[in-house]
C-alpha positions, 0 to 999 in steps of 0.5 A: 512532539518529535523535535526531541529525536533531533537532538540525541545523535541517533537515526529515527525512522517515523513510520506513519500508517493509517487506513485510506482517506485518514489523513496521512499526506497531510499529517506527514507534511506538517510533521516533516516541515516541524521537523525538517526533513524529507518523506518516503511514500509508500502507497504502492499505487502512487508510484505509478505516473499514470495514476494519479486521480484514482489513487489520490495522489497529493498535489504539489501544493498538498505536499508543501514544499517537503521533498517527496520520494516514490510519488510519481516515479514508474511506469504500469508497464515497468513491474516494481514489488515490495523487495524492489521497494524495501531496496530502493527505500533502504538508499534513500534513508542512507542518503537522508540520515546522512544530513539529518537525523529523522525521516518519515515514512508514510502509507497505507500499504502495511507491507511496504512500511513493515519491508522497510522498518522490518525487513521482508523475509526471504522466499525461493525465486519463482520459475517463470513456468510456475508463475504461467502456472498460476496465472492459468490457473486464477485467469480460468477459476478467478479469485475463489481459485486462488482461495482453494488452493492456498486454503490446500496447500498452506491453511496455516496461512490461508486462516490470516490472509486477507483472501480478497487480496489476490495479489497476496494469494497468487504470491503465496501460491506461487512460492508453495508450488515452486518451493513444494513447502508451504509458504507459511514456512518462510514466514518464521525466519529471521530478518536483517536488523536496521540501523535507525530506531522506528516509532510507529504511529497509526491514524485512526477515525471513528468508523462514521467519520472515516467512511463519510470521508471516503464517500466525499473523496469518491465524489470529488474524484468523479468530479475531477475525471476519474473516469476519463483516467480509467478510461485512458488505462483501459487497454492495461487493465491486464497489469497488476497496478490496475488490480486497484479499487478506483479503476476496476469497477470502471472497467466493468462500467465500460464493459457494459455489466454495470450502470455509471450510478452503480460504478461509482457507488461500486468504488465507494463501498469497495473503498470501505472495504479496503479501508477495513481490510487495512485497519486490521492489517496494522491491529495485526502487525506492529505496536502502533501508537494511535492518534485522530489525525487532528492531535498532530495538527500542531 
C-alpha cells in the first residue's frame, strides 16, 4: 500500500506505533521487505544488550533479513535519553534516504517516535546538584512524591502526565526546580522542521484480543527464562532501564514481598496497564491512521 511513495522523488518516513504486543515487529518486516528498505526501532528498552526476554526483543529470523537499527546497540550502564536517540535516529535516516526513498520507524515508546518525526523541544540543562535533589527526594516519598510535586509546581502538566510513569514526572520535576518555571512552558515552543514527509500509522486490536495476547506472551517469556535474566540484572536494579514492566515485579519476587504465581501475574496485569497507558499516548499525539495489524498482511 505504500510502494507508490517509491516513485515521487520525495523522502517518506513510515512511522508505525501501536501498544505492546500489537504486532509491530512483524508488520514493519513485511513492509520494509515490499519495500526495500531498512527499520529504526524505537522501543526504548530494546536498545539494551542485556535485555532481551523481558523486553521481547525480535529474533533473527522475526526480523527477516531486513536490516535492523537500535536492537541491541547499548549497555544499562551507558545512560542513553531520547534527545540522544532523536541525534542519533536523525543520521541514520540521512544515511538511508541517501539510497532509498522510504524508511520506517517502529515503536511502541510514543516519545522516541514523536522526537524523530517531530522534534523534542528544547529544556534547560539540568545541574547534577538538582538531579541529586530529586532523586533524594522520589528515593525518600517514592512515586506519590514525584506526583505531589510536579501536581505543585506545574498542575498544568501534572492534569495530561501519565503519573504512573516516573520517569516522565522525575524529568519534569527536575527541569521545574532547575529552570524555577514550570516545565509546561517549554512544552509550547517551536520545533525544527524535517526534510522527509511522515505518515503515521497506528495498530490496534480489540481490547480482548489484545490482552489475551499479552497474557500469552507473559507465559511464553516465563517459559524461555525470563526469570533467570531478571535474575542476572538483580545487581542493577538501580538504573533507569531496569525501571521496566518484566524485571520489576521479579525483583520484588527475589526480595521475598511476593509469591512466583503472584509475580508472573504482577507482570501480566502490569503489561495491561502499560498497553492502555500507550493506546492513550498515540489517541493524544498525532493523527494516526489506524489498522488491525492483519490488514497489512499483504
Amino acid at each position: 500500500m505504500f510502494k507508490h511513495l517509491l516513485a515521487d522523488g520525495k523522502k517518506h518516513l513510515i512511522v508505525l506505533g501501536g501498544a505492546t504486543a500489537t504486532g509491530k515487529t512483524a508488520v514493519a518486516v513485511r513492509l520494509a521487505q515490499a519495500l526495500g528498505t531498512e527499520v529504526l526501532s524505537a522501543d526504548s528498552r530494546q536498545f539494551y544488550r542485556e535485555m532481551t526476554i523481558g523486553t521481547a526483543k525480535p529474533s533473527q529470523v522475526e526480523l527477516g533479513g531486513v536490516p535492523h537499527h537500535f536492537l541491541d546497540f547499548r549497555s544499562i550502564a551507558e545512560p542513553y535519553s531520547v534527545g540522544d536517540f532523536e541525534r542519533d535516529a536523525l543520521q541514520v535516516l540521512e544515511q538511508i534516504f541517501q539510497k532509498k526513498n522510504v524508511a520506517i520507524l517502529v515503536g511502541g515508546s510514543g516519545l522516541y517516535l514523536r522526537a524523530v518525526y517531530a522534534g523534542l523541544d528544547e529544556f534547560p540543562s539540568v545541574s547534577p546538584e538538582t538531579k541529586a535533589r530529586v532523586r533524594a527526594g522520589e528515593e525518600t516519598g517514592g512515586l506519590a512524591w514525584l506526583q505531589a510535586q510536579v501536581a505543585e509546581r506545574d498542575p498544568a502538566y501534572f492534569a495530561r502526565v501519565d503519573r504512573q510513569n516516573p520517569a516522565r514526572l522525575r524529568r519534569a520535576l527536575e527541569v521545574c526546580y532547575e529552570s524555577g518555571r514550570p516545565y509546561s512552558d517549554f512544552l509550547t515552543q517551536d520545533k525544527p522542521g524535517r526534510n522527509f514527509e511522515t505518515h503515521l500509522i497506528l495498530l490496534e486490536l480489540p481490547r480482548p484480543e489484545l490482552y489475551a495476547r499479552i497474557n500469552a506472551r507473559v507465559d511464553r517469556m516465563v517459559a524461555t527464562g525470563l526469570e533467570a535474566e531478571a535474575r542476572a540484572l538483580l545487581p542493577y536494579r538501580h538504573l533507569p532501564a531496569l525501571h521496566t514492566v518484566g524485571y520489576e515485579e521479579w525483583f520484588d519476587f527475589f526480595d521475598g514481598t511476593c509469591t512466583r504465581e503472584e509475580t508472573i501475574e504482577k507482570i501480566k496485569q502490569h503489561s495491561r496497564n502499560y498497553a492502555k497507558r500507550q493506546a492513550t499516548w498515540f489517541r493524544k499525539h498525532g493523527y494516526w491512521a489506524v489498522f488491525h495489524p492483519e490488514q497489512l498482511a499483504g
